[in-house]
C-alpha positions as CSV (number, residue, x, y, z in Angstrom):
1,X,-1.2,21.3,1.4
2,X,0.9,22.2,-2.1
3,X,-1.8,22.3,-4.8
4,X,0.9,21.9,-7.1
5,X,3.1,19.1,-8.9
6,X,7.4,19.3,-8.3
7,X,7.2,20.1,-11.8
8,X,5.0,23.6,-11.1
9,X,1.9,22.6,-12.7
10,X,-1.6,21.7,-11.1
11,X,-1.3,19.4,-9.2
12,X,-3.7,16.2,-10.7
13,X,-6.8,14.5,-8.3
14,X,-5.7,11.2,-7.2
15,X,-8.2,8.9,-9.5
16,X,-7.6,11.3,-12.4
17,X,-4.0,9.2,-12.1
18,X,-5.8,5.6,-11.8
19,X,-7.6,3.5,-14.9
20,X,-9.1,1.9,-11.8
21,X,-10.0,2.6,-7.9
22,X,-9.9,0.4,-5.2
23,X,-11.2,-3.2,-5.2
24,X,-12.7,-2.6,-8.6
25,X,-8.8,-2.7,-9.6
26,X,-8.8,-6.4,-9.2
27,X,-7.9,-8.7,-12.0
28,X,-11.4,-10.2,-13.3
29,X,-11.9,-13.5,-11.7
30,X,-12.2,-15.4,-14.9
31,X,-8.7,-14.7,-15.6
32,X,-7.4,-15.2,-12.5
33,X,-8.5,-18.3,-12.6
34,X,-6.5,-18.6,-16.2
35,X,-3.4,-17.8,-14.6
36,X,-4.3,-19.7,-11.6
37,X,-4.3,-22.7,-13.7
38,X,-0.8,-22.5,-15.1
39,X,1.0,-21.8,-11.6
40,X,3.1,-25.4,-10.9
41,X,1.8,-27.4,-8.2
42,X,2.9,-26.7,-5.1
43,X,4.6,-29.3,-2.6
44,X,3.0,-30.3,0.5
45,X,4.3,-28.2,3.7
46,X,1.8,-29.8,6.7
47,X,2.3,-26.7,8.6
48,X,1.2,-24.7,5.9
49,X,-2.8,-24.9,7.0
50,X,-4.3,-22.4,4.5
51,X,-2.7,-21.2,1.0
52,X,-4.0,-20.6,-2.2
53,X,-6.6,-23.6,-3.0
54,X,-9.9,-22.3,-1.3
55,X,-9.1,-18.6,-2.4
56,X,-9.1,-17.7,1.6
57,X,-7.9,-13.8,2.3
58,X,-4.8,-15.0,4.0
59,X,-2.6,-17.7,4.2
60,X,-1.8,-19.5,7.6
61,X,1.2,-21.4,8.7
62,X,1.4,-23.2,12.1
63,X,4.3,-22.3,14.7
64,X,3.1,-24.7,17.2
65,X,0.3,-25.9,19.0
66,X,-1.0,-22.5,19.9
67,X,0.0,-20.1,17.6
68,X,0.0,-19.5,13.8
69,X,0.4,-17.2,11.6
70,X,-1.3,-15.3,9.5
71,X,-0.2,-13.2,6.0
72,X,-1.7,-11.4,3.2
73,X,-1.0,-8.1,1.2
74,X,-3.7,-5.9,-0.2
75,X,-2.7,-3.2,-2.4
76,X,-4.6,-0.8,-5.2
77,X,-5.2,2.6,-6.8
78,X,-7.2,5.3,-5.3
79,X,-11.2,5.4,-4.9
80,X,-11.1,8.8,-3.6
81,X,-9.6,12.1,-4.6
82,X,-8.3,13.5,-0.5
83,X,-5.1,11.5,0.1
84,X,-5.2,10.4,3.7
85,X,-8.8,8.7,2.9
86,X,-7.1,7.0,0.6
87,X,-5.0,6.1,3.2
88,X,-7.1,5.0,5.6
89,X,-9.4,3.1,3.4
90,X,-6.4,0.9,1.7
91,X,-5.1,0.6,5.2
92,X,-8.6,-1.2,6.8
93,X,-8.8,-3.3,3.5
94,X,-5.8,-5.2,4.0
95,X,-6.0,-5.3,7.5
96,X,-9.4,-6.9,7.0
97,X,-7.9,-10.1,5.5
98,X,-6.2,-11.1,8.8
99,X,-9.7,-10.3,10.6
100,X,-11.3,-12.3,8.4
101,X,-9.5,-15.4,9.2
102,X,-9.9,-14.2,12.8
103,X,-6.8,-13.5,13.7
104,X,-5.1,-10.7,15.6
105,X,-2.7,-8.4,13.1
106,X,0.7,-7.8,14.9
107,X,2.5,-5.3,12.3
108,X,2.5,-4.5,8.7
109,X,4.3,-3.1,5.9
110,X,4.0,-0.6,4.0
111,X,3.5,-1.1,0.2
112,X,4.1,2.5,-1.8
113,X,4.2,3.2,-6.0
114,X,3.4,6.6,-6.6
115,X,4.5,9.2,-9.3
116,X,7.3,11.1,-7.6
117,X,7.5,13.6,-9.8
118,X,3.7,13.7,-10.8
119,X,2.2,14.1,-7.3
120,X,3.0,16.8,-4.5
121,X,5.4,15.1,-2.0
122,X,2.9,16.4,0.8
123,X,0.1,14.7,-0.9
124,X,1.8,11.3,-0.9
125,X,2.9,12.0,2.2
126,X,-0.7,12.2,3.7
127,X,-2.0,8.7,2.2
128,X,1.2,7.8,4.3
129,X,-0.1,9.2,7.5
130,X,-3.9,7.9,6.4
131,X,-2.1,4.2,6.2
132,X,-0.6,4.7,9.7
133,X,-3.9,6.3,11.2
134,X,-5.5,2.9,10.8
135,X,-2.9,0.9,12.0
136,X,-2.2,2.9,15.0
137,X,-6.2,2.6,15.2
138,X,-5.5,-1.4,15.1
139,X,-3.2,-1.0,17.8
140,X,0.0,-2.1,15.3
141,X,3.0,-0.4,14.1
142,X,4.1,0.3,10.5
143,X,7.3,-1.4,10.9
144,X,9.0,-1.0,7.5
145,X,8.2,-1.7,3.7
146,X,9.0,-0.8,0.2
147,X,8.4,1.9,-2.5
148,X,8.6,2.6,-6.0
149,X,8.2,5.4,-8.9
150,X,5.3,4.1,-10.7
151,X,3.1,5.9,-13.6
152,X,-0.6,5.2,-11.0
153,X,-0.7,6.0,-7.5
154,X,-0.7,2.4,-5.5
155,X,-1.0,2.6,-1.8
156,X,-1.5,-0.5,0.6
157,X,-0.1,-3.2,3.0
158,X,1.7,-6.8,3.6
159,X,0.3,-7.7,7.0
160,X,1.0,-10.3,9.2
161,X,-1.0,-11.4,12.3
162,X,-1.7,-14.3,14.7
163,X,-4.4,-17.0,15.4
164,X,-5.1,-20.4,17.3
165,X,-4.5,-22.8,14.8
166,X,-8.0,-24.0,16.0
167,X,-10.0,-21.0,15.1
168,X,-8.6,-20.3,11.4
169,X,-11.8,-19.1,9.9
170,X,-11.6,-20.6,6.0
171,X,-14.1,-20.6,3.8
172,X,-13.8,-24.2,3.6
173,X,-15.7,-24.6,7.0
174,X,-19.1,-23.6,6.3
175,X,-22.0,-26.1,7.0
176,X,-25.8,-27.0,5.3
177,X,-27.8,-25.4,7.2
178,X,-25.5,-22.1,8.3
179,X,-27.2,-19.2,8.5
180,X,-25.4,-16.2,6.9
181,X,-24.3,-12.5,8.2
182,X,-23.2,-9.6,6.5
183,X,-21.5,-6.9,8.5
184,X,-21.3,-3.9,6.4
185,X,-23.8,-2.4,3.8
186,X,-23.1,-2.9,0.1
187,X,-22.8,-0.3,-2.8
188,X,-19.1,0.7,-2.0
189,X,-18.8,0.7,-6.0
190,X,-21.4,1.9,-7.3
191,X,-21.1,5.4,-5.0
192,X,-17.2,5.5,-6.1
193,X,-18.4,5.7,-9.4
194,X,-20.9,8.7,-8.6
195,X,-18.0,10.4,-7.3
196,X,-15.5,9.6,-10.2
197,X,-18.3,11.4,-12.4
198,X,-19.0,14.4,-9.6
199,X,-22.3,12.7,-8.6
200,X,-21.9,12.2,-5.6
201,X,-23.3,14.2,-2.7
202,X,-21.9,14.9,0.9
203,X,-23.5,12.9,2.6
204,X,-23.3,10.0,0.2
205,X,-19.2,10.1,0.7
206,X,-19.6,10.6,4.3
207,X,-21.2,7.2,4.4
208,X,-19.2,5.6,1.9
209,X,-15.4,6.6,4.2
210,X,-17.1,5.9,7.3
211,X,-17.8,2.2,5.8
212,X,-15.0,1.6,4.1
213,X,-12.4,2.7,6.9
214,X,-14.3,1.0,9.9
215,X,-11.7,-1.7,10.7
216,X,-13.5,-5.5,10.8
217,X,-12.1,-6.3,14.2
218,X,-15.2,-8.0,15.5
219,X,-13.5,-10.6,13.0
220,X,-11.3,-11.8,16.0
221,X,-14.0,-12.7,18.5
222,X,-16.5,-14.0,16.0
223,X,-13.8,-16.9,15.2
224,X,-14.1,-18.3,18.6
225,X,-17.4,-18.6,19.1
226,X,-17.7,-22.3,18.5
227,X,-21.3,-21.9,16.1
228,X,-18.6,-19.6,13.5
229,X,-17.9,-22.2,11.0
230,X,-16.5,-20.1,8.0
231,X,-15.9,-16.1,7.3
232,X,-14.5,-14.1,4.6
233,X,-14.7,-10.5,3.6
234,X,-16.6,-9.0,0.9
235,X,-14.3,-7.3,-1.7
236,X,-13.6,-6.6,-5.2
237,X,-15.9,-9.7,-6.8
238,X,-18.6,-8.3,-5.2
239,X,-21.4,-10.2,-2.5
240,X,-21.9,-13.0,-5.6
241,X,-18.5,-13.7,-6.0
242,X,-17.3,-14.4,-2.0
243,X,-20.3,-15.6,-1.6
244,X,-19.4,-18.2,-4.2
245,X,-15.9,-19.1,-2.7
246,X,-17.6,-20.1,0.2
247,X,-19.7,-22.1,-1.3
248,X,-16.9,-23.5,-3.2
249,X,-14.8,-24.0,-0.1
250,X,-17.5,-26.2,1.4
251,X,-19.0,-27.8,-1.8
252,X,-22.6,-26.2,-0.7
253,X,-25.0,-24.2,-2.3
254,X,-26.3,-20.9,-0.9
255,X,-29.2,-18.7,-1.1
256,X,-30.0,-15.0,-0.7
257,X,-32.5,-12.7,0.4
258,X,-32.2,-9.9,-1.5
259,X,-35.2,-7.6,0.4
260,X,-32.8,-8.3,3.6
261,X,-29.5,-7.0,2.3
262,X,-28.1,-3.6,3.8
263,X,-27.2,-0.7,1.4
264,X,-25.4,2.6,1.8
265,X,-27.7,5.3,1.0
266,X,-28.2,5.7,-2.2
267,X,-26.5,3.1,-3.9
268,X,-29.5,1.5,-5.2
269,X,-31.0,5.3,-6.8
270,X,-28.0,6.1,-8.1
271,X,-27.8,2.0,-10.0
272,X,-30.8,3.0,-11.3
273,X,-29.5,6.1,-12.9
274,X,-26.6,3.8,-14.6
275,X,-23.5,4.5,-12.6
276,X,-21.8,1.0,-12.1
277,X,-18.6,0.1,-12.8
278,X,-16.8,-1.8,-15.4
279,X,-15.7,-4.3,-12.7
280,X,-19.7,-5.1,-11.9
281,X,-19.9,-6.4,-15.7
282,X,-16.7,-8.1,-15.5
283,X,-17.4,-10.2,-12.2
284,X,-21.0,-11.3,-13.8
285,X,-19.3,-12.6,-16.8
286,X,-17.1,-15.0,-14.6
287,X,-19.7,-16.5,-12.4
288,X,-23.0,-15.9,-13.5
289,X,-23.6,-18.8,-15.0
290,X,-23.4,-20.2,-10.7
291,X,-26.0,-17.8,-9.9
292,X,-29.7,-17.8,-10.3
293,X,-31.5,-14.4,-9.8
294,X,-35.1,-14.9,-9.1
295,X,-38.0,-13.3,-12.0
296,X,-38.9,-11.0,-9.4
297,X,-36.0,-8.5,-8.4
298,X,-35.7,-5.0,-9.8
299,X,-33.3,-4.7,-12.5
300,X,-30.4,-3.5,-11.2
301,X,-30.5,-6.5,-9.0
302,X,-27.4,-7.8,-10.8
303,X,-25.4,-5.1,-10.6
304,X,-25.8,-4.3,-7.0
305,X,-24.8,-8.1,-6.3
306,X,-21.6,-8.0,-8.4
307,X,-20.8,-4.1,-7.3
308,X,-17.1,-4.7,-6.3
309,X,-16.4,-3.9,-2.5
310,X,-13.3,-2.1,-1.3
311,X,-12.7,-2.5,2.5
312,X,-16.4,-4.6,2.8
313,X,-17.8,-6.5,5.5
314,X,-17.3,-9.4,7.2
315,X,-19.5,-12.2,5.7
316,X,-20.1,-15.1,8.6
317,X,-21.3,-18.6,8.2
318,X,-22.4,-19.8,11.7
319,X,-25.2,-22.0,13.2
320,X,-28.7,-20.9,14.1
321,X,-28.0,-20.8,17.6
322,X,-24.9,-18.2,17.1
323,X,-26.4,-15.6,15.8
324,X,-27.6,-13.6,18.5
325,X,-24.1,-13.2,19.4
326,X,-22.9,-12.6,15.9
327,X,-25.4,-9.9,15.6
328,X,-24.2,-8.5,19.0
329,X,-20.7,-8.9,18.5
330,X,-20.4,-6.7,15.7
331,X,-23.2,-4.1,16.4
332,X,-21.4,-3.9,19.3
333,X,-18.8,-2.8,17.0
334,X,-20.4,0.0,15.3
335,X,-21.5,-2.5,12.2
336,X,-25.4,-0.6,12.9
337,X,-26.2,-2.5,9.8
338,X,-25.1,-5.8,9.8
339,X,-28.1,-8.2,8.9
340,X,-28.9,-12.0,8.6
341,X,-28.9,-12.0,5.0
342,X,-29.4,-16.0,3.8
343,X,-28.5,-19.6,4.7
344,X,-26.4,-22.4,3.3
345,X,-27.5,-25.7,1.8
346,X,-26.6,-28.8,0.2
347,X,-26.4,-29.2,-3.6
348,X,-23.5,-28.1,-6.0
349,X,-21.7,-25.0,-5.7
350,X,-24.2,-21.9,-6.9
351,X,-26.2,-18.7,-5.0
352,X,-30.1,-18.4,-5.6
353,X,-31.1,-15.1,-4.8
354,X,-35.0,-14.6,-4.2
């Protein structure tokens, strides 16, 4: 590959171009809910059977009896330095939103801003073939999309996919009593942060691209098992945060077991040696005041919870009786580490984590 810029010089590392990496580049959630607020109200469309109230990954309109569909875009600056991981990573994350609402994707496009005269044209070229990599992987075509000359590097995808109107998965559905399931591990984050600062070893970014580009296809299935009552994916507001939409959704509270939650290796070591991000603070600030974190847990207990995920797990409500085969179906998978991680119950919106 050309290690250097059209303009003759080095040519710069990806996040060197980025004030922010991944998921982490989300807005806060306090002032999303700002703007949020100001949008107009939108008119009723009854076909229209999820948008933007329950803060759901995608939006779903009905065609007909059988069939709906399914949108959402996903977009964001690079987490990683090598171009087709970045590639590959932004690729699974948006796809993730239409597996989360367990639906099948059907196509996407491709959404591109990068510095054109910054960046080696063979460089952007490869988080090109990274973002068709997954999709081929997905069994779905890149069948168009746009692109712009902007100052960051933005790579990611508007894709659009199919469901059963009956088996939308919103986070809305969840029931008192649920048990919940996390698919991947957490500390997505906290590890991009070792690497942004060269503290990261092999093996620790070896585990952190084999989470983050492991597509969440289980997703599909897990929306027809009749004991699935809600799902969503864990992303940039971290476990509390999505955690907290559902519980939103459904007007439940939820708790958490903190000893049972999966980590990549070493998330929590390198926590306790201060590298979190700026997003981790930021998410803490908008809901902690709906969270309740037990006398007991270490202290970096917080920012593990908040860590912002890009391309995270699957998080499933279901019934008792449905885990076994929630377990199963995405072990099945390759999710090695997905875990029953805590339960829903009545009372007004808020996580305890013991």
């Amino acid at each position: 590959m050309n290690s250097t810029s059209p303009q003759n010089g080095p040519a710069p590392r990806l996040t060197e171009l980025s004030h922010g990496g991944g998921c982490g580049c989300k807005i806060a959630p306090g002032v999303l809910a700002e703007l949020l607020k100001r949008a107009a109200p939108m008119p009723a469309f009854p076909d229209l059977l999820v948008g933007s109230e329950t803060a759901d990954d995608a939006a779903v309109y009905r065609l007909n009896d059988e069939q709906a569909i399914v949108a959402t875009t996903d977009f964001f600056m690079p987490i990683v330095d090598d171009p087709y991981d970045f590639g590959r990573i932004a690729a699974t994350n948006a796809l993730s939103d239409i597996y989360a609402m367990g639906g099948k994707p059907l196509f996407a496009l491709a959404l591109v801003g990068m510095p054109i005269n910054v960046l080696p044209h063979e460089t952007i070229a490869r988080v090109l073939e990274g973002g068709e990599a997954v999709c081929a992987e997905a069994g779905i075509p890149v069948a168009g999309g746009h692109s712009i000359d902007s100052v960051e590097p933005i790579y990611g995808l508007a894709a659009i996919g199919v469901v059963h109107p009956k088996r939308v998965a919103r986070n809305a559905g969840a029931r008192a009593g649920d048990v919940l399931v996390l698919g991947k591990p957490l500390g997505v984050g906290i590890l991009s942060a070792a690497l942004k600062k060269g503290k990261l070893d092999d093996a620790g970014y070896a585990a952190m691209i084999a989470a983050t580009t492991r597509l969440n296809r289980p997703g599909t299935a897990l929306a027809a098992l009749d004991g699935v009552h809600a799902m969503t994916d864990v992303t940039g507001f971290g476990l509390l945060g999505h955690l907290l939409e559902l519980c939103r959704g459904a007007q439940l509270a939820a708790r958490v077991d903190y000893a049972a939650l999966p980590w990549l290796e070493p998330a929590p070591e390198l926590a306790r040696a201060g590298l979190v991000t700026g997003a981790s603070g930021r998410n803490w600030a908008a809901y902690g005041a709906q969270v309740e974190l037990s006398p007991g847990l270490p202290a970096i207990a917080q920012a593990l919870l908040t860590d912002p995920q890009t391309s995270g797990g699957l998080l499933v409500s279901c019934d008792a009786a449905s885990v076994p085969a929630v377990l199963d179906g995405l072990r099945t998978g390759g999710f090695d580490q997905a875990a029953v991680i805590g339960s829903m119950a009545e009372g007004a919106p808020r996580v305890v984590v013991e």
